[in-house]
C-alpha positions in Angstrom: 10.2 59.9 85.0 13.0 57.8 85.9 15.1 58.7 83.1 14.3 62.4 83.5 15.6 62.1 87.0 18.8 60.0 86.4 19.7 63.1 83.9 18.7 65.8 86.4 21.3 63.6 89.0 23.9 63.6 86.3 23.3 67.4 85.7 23.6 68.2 89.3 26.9 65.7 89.9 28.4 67.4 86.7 27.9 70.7 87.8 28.9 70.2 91.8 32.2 68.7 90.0 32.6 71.5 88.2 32.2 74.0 90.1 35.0 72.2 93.2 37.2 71.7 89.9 37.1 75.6 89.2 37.0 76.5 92.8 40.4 74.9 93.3 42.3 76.7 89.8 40.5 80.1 90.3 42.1 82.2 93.1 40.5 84.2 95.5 41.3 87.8 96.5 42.8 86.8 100.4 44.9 83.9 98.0 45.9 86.5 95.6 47.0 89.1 98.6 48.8 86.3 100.1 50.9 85.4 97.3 51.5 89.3 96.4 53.1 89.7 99.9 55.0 86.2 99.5 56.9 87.6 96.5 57.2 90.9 98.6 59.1 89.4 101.1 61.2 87.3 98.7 62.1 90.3 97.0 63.3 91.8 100.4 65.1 88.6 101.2 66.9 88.9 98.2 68.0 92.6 98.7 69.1 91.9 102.0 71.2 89.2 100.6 72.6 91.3 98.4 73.3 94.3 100.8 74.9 91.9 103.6 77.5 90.6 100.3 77.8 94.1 99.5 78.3 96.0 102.0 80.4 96.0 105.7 77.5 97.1 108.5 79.6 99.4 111.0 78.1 100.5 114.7 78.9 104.0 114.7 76.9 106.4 117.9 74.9 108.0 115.0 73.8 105.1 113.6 74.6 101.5 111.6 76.1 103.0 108.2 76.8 100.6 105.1 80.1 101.1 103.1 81.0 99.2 100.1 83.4 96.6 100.6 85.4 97.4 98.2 85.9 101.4 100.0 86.1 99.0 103.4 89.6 97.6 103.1 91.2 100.3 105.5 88.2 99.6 108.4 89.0 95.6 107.7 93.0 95.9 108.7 92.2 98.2 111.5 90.2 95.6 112.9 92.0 93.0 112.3 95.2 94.7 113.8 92.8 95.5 116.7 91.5 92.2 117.4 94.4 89.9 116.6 97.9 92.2 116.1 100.7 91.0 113.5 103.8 89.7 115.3 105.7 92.9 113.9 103.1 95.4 115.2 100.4 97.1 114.2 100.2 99.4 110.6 101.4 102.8 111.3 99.3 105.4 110.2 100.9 109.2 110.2 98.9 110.4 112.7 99.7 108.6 115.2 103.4 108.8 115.1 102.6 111.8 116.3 102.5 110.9 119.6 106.1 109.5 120.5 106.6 108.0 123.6 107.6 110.5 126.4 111.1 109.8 128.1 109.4 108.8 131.6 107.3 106.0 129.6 110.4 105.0 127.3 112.5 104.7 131.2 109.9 102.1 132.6 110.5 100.0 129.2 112.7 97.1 128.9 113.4 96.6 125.3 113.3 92.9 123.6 115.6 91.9 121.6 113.9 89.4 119.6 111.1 91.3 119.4 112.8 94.2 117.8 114.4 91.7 115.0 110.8 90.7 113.9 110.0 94.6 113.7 113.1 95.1 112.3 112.0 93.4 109.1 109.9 96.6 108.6 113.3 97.9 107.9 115.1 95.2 106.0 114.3 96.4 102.5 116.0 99.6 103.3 118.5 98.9 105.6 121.7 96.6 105.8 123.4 95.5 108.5 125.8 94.4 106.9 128.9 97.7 106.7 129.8 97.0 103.3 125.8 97.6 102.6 123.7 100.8 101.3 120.3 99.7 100.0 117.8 102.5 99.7 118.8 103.7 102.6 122.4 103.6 104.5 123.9 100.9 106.4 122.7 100.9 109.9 126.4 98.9 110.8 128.4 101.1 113.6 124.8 103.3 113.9 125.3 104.1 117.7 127.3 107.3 118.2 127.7 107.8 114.6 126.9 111.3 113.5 124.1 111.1 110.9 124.7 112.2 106.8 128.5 110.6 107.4 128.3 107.1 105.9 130.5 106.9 102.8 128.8 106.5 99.3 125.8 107.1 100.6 123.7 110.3 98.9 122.0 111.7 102.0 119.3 114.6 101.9 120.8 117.7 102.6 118.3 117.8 106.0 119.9 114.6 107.1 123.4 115.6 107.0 122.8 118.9 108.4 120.7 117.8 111.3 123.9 117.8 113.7 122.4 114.6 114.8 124.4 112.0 117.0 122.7 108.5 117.1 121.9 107.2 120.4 118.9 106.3 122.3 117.5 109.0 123.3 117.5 110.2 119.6 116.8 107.1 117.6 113.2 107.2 120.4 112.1 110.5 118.9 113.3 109.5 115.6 111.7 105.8 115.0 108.3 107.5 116.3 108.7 110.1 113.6 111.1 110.6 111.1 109.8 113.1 109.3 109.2 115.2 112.6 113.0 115.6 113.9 114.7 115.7 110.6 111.8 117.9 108.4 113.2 117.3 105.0 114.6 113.7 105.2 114.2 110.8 102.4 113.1 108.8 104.1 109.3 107.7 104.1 108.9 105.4 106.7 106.0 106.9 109.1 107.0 105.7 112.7 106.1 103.0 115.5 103.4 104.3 117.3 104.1 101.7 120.4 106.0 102.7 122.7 107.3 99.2 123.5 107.9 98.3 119.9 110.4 101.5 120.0 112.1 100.0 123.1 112.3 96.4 121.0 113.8 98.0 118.6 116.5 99.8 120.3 117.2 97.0 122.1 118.1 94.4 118.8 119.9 97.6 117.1 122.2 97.9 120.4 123.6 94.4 119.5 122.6 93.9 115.5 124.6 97.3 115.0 127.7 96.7 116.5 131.0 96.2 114.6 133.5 93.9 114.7 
């Protein structure tokens, strides 16, 4: 009898063993759910991840849309132009040197000097100041009350030197805000300075960078 019953207690502690042994490896249908929906969410994580690296999020009033970064380069520089400007002004686009200055605005604007130097360097790579200079395009040298298309050696577009233009300020205003616009036909590709003051800047270095000795 005693025996039997030390077996049926080794039996019983055997199978209790067992069965907490095969309770903890065998999962249970809420455990199974809840690792199912773990890997869900990691899943998501992951996308998202990917998207925000992907993609530039942009609050428009229809919506937030994604565009790839690499279609988002245009978006980034008018941003970055908006929030913190280059010392020589802001990208041009040909749309808005559209809109020159009007002569009432250009009046109640002093131009800088130095500020028109730095914008100036927009210019450089076409224009010498120096008399003895044509690059691309001619030498700006002796530029105020010169009549345009007369610069020797210089192959000007048949629009330029017919324009009947005389350089002065009130021209070279309607001109740096759109070339194309008051001489249709011209070589030159430059789009315009949409700011008002940048235009007055300008003027202003040209006045003294221009003169001849």
């Amino acid at each position: 009898m005693i025996f039997t019953g030390l077996v049926m207690n080794f039996l019983f502690f055997g199978l209790s063993l067992f069965l907490v042994m095969a309770r903890q490896t065998i999962r249970t249908l809420d455990e199974g759910r809840r690792e199912q929906r773990l890997k869900i969410l990691a899943d998501l994580n992951a996308e998202n991840e990917k998207i925000l690296t992907q993609y530039r999020w942009i609050d428009r009033s229809k919506g937030v849309v994604g565009i790839p970064i690499d279609r988002a380069m245009d978006l980034v520089l008018i941003d970055l132009q908006a929030n913190k400007p280059h010392p020589a002004g802001p990208v041009v686009t040909p749309a808005s040197a559209n809109n020159p200055p009007s002569r009432e605005q250009a009046a109640n604007q002093s131009g800088d000097p130095k500020a028109g130097e730095v914008i100036f360097k927009q210019c450089a790579a076409c224009h010498s100041l120096d008399p003895d200079t044509n690059k691309q395009g001619p030498t700006l040298a002796g530029l105020f009350g010169r009549h345009a298309g007369t610069v020797e050696d210089f192959n000007y577009s048949a629009a330029n030197k017919n324009s009947g233009i005389v350089w002065d300020e009130a021209i070279l205003r309607k001109y740096l805000a759109n070339p194309q616009a008051l001489v249709p036909g011209t070589k030159m590709t430059f789009a315009g300075l949409k700011d008002p003051q940048q235009i007055e800047d300008m003027i202003a270095y040209l006045k003294e960078a221009t003169k001849t000795k």
